[in-house]
N, C-alpha and C positions, 0 to 999 in steps of 0.2 A: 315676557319670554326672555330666557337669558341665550346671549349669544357671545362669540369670540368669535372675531374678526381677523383673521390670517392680514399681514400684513400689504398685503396686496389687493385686500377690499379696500382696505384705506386710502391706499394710494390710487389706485384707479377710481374710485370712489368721488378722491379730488379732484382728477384731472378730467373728468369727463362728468359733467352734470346733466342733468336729467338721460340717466341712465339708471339700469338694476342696481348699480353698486353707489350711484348716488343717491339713491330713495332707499337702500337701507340703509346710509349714514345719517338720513333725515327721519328715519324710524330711530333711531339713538337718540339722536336731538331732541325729539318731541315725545321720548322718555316711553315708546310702543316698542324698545326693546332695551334692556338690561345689558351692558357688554360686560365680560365678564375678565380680568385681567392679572397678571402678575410683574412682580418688579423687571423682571426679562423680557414682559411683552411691551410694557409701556418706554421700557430703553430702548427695544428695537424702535417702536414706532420713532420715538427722539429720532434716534440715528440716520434711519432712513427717509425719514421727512426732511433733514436738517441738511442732504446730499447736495453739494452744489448743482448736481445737474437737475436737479427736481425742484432744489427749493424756490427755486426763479418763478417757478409756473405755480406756485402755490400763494394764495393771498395770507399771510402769514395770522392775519384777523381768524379765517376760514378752521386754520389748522390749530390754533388756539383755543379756539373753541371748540373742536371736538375733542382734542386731547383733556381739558380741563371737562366739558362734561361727561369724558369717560372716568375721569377719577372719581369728579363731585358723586357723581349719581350711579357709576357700574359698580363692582363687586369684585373687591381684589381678594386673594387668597394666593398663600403660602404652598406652595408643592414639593413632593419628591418625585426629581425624576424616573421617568415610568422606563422601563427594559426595552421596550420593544425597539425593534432596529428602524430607523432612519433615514430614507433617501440623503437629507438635509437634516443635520439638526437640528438647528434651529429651529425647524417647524416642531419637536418635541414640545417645547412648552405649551404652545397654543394645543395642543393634542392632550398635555396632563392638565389644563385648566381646564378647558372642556369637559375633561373626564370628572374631576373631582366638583364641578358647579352642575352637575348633569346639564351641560348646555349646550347647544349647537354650533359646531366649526363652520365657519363659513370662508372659504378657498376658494380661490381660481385653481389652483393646484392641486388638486382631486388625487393625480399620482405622487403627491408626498407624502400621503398620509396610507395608513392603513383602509382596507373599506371596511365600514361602519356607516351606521344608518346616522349618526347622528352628526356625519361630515356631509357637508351640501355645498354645492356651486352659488351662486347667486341664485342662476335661475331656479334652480331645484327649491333653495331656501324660498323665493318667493313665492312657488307653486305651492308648494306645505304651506304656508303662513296664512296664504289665500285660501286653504283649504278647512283648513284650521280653525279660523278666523274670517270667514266670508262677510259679514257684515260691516270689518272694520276698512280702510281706507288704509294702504301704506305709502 
């Protein structure tokens, strides 16, 4: 299943383990989900991993490794910026890579985006997945 990670999965993600947003970075990892990315999403991620106020609290091994197997093994592609207006822009990319990989946004920030079915919270994202997918384990 292909996914895009709003940058705020990542991050809370990190900093709070065994949590929703930890067990779907552990669904990345163990290749049960597809992240799906472009050169502006994997610079934010850089950027904002790389924060002094963050980077302290991250095991720099931890964040290596997700970054490297988001490239190794997710699915980058090339976009044009889509029209639609913007709380934040930044959040556009994550919204035109979604669009164009048909794959699911996954936010904490639900009011940055437009509503669409295929923009989910965590928890929303794990209920579907579990729905979806009731036999597997995430």
């Amino acid at each position: 299943m292909k996914v895009v990670l709003d940058t705020n999965i990542l991050v809370s993600g990190l900093w709070s383990a065994n949590t929703q947003l930890a067990s779907i970075l552990e669904m990345v990892i163990k290749n049960i989900l597809t992240p799906c990315y472009n050169s502006e999403i994997m610079k934010e991620y850089r950027e904002v991993l790389a924060r002094p106020h963050l980077a302290f609290r991250f095991k720099e091994a931890r964040v290596d490794e997700i970054l490297k197997k988001i490239v190794s093994d997710g699915m980058s592609v090339v976009v044009a910026p889509s029209k639609i207006n913007f709380v934040d822009n930044d959040d556009r990319c994550f919204y035109d890579v979604a669009v164009v990989c048909d794959a699911i946004l996954i936010t904490g920030n639900l009011k940055h985006y437009p509503k669409k079915s295929f923009i989910m919270s965590p928890s929303q994202f794990l209920k579907f997945y579990s729905e979806k997918f009731p036999w597997q384990e995430s």
